[in-house]
C-alpha positions as CSV (number, residue, x, y, z in Angstrom):
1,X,-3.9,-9.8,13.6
2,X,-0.7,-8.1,15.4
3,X,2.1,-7.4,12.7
4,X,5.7,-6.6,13.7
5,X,7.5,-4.3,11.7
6,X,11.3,-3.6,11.9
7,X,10.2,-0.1,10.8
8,X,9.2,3.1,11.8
9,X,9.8,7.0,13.3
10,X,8.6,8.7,16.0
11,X,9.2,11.6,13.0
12,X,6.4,9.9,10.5
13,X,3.7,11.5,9.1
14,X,1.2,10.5,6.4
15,X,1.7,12.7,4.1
16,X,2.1,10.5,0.9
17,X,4.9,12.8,0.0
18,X,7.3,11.4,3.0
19,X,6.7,8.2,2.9
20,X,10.1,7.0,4.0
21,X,9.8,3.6,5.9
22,X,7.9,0.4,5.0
23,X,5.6,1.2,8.4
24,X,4.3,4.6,6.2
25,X,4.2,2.8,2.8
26,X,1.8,-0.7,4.8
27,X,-0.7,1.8,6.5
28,X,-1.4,3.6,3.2
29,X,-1.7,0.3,1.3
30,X,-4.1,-0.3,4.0
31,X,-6.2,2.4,4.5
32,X,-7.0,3.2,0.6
33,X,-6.3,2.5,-2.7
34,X,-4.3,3.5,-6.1
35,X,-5.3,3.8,-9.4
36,X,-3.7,0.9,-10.6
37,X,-1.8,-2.1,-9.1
38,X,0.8,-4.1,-9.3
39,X,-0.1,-7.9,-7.9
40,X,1.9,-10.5,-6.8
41,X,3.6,-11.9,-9.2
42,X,3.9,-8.8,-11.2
43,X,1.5,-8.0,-13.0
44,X,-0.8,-4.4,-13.2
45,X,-4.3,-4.4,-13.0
46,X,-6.6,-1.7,-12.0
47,X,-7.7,-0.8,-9.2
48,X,-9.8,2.7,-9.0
49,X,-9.0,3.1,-12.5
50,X,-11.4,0.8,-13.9
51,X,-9.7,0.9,-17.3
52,X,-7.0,3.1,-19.1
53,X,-5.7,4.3,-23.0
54,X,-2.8,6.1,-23.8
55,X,-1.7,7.6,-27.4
56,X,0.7,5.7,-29.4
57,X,3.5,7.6,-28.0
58,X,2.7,7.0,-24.5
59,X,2.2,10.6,-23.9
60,X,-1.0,11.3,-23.3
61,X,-2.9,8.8,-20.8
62,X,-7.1,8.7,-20.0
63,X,-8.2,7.0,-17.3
64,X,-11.8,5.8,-16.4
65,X,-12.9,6.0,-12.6
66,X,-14.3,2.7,-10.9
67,X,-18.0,3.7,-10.4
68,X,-19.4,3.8,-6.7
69,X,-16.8,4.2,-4.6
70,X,-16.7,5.5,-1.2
71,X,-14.7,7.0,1.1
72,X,-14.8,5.9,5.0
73,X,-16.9,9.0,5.8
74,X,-19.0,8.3,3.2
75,X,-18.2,10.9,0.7
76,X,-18.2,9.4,-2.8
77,X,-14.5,9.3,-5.3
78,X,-14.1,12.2,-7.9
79,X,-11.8,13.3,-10.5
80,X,-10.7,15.6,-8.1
81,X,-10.3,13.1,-5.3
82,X,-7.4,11.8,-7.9
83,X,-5.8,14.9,-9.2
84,X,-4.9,15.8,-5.8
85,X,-2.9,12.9,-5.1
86,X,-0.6,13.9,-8.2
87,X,-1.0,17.6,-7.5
88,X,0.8,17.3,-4.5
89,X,3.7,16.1,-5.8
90,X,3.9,19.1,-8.1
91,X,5.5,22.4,-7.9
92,X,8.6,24.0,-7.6
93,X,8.1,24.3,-4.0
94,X,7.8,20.9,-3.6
95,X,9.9,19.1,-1.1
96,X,8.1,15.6,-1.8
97,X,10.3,12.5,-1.9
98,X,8.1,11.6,-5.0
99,X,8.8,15.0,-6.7
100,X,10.7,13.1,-9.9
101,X,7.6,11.0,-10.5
102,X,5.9,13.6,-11.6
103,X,8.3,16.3,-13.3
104,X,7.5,15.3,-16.3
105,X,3.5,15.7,-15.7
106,X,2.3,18.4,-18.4
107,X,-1.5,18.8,-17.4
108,X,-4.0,16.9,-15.7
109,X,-7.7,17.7,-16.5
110,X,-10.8,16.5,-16.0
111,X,-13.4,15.0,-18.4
112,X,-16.9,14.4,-17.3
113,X,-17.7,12.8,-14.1
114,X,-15.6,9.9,-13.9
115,X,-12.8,10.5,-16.8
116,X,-9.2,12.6,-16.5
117,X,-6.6,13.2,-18.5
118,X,-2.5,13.2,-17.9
119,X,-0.3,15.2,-20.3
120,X,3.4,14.4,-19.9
121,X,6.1,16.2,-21.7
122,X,7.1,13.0,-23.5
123,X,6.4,9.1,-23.4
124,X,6.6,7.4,-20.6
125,X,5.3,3.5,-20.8
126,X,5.9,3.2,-16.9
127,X,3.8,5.5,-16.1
128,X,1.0,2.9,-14.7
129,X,3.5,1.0,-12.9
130,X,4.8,4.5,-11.4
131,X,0.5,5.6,-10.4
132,X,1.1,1.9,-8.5
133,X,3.2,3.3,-6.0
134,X,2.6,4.0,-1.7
135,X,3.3,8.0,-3.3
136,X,-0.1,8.0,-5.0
137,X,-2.7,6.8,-2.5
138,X,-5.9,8.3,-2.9
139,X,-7.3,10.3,-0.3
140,X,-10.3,13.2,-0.6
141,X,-9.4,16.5,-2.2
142,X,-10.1,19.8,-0.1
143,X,-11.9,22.9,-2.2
144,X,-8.8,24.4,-3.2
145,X,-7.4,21.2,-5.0
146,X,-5.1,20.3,-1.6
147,X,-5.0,16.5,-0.4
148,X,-6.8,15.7,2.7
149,X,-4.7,12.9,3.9
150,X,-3.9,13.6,8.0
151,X,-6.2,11.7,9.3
152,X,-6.1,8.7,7.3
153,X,-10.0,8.9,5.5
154,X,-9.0,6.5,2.3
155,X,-11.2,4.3,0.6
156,X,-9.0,1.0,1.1
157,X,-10.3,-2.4,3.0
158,X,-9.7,-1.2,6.5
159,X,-10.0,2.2,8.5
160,X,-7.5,3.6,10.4
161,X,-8.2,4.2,14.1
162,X,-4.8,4.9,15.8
163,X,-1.8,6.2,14.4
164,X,1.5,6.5,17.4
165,X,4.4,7.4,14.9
166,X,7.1,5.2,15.7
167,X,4.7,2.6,18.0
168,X,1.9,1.5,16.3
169,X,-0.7,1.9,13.9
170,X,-4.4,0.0,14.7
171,X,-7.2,-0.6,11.8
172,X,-10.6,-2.3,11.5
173,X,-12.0,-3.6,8.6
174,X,-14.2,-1.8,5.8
175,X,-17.1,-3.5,5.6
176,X,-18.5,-1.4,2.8
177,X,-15.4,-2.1,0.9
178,X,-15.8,-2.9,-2.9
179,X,-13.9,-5.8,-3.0
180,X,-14.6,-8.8,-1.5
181,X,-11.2,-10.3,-1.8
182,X,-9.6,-8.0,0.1
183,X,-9.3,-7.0,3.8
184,X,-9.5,-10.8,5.6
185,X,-9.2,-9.8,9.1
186,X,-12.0,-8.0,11.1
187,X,-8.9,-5.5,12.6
188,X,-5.5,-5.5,12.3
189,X,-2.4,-3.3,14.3
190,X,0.9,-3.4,13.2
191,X,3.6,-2.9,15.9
192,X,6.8,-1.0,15.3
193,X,9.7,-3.2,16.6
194,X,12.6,-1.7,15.1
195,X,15.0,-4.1,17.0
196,X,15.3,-7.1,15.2
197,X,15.9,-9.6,18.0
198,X,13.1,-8.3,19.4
199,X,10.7,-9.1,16.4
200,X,12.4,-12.6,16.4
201,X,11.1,-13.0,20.1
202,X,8.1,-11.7,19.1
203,X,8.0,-14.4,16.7
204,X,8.4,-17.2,19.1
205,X,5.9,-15.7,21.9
206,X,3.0,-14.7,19.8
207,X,1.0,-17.4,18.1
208,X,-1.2,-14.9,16.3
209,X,1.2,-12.3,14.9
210,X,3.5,-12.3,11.9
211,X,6.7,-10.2,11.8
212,X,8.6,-8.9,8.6
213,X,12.5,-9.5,9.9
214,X,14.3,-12.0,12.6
215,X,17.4,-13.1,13.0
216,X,16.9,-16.8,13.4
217,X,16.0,-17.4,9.5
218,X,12.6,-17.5,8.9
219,X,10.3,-14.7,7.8
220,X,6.9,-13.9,8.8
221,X,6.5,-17.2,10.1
222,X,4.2,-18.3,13.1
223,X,5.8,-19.0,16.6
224,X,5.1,-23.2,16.0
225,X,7.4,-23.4,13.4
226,X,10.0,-20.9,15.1
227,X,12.3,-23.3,16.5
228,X,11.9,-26.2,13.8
229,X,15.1,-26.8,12.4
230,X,13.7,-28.6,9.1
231,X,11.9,-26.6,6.2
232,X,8.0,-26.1,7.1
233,X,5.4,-26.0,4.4
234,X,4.2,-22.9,2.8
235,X,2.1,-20.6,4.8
236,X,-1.0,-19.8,3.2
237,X,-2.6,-17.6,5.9
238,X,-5.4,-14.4,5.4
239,X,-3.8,-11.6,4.8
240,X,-2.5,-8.6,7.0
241,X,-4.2,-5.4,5.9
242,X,-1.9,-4.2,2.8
243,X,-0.8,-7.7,1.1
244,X,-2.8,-8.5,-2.3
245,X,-4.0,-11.5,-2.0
246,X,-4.0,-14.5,0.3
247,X,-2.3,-16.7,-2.5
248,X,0.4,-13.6,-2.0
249,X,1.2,-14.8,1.6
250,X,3.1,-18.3,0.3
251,X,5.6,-17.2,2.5
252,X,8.9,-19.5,3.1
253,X,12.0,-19.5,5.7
254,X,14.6,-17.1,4.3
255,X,18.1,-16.2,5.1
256,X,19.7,-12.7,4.5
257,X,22.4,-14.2,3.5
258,X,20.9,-16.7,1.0
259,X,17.3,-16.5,0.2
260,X,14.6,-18.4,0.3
261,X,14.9,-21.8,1.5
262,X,13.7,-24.0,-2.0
263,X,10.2,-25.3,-1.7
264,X,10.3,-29.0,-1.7
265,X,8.6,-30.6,-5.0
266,X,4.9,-31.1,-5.1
């Protein structure tokens, strides 16, 4: 599946602490996980956190780790593997975009093999919802508690095999992943195309590709329904490599200027 995105720098790196264009925030979706997750629709569930507690003030938050799971090289998640990710936020020399997530973070420990726990200096019910976010992908930790993220090693539903800031990003699917109703296509590339006339002939040429933006009012929408002037009916479609679910990908045509066109009664 080819994706056209009207996103993208030649300037992007993955480090989850500049993640400053929907291109960045797509490839770590797709590449690996978070500890929890926010579907569509709204609400969290968890993801690597298998379940959570917090104290009555919302203060003090434990988390237990979804067991088995693997990295793409094969190395197997820790407590550390998800310490990093927050760690890296932290810091007064810390020039991450996500710094203000994580100011109020106290402590984070460890307990056993497949528990931590996250002091903050004061109640924060959010704080799942924040954990959600393309910031706090989870990639391995190095020995010295640093985050290993430059080559793209997650533990998500596809692999990363390219990366061309600015031009492209190319994945194949997990096939160890843990969960089986994720990852729908056997590889994936999404295709920077900052221009949005040029996504909307994208749109029209390629049968097989899906774009994010156009100019002609419809929104990741195939190419046989481009140039219909009447309302098509939802698109229920497998999903590109960071969407939820394929109930997620109802997608309608839409206007910038005034939404979604109203689905027609059942």
């Amino acid at each position: 599946m080819r994706f056209g995105i009207v996103h993208g720098s030649s300037a992007d790196v993955l480090d989850p602490g500049q993640v400053l264009n929907g291109m960045l925030s797509a490839m770590h979706y797709a590449v690996t996980n978070t500890l929890t997750e926010v579907e569509a629709g709204g609400p969290l569930v968890p993801k690597l956190a298998v379940e959570w507690d917090a104290s009555p003030d919302a203060r003090v938050w434990i988390f237990k780790l979804r067991p088995g799971i693997k990295f793409h090289n094969g190395k197997t998640l820790t407590v550390d593997d998800v310490i990093a990710p927050i760690n890296h936020h932290r810091g007064e020399g810390s020039t991450s975009s996500a710094k203000t997530l994580v100011d109020a973070v106290v402590d984070i420990t460890s307990d056993g093999a497949d528990r931590l726990t996250i002091e903050l200096n004061s109640g924060d019910a959010d704080f799942l919802f924040k954990l959600s976010s393309f910031n706090f992908p989870i990639y391995a930790a190095r020995g010295d508690g640093s985050l290993a993220f430059e080559k793209g090693v997650g533990l998500g539903a596809y692999k990363l095999i390219s990366f061309e800031p600015g031009v492209r990003a190319a994945f194949e699917k997990n096939r160890n992943y843990w969960d089986d109703t994720r990852g729908h296509f056997d590889s994936a590339e999404l295709i920077s195309i900052r221009d949005v006339t040029a996504c909307t002939n994208a749109l029209r040429t390629d049968n097989d590709g899906l774009v994010d933006q156009c100019n002609c009012g419809l929104a990741m929408w195939g190419a046989d329904h481009a140039s219909s002037s009447s309302p098509p009916p939802p698109l229920s479609l497998s999903l590109p490599p960071f969407f939820a679910e394929p109930e997620a990908l109802r997608f309608r045509p839409m206007c910038g200027l005034c939404g979604p066109v109203p689905a027609p009664d059942p």
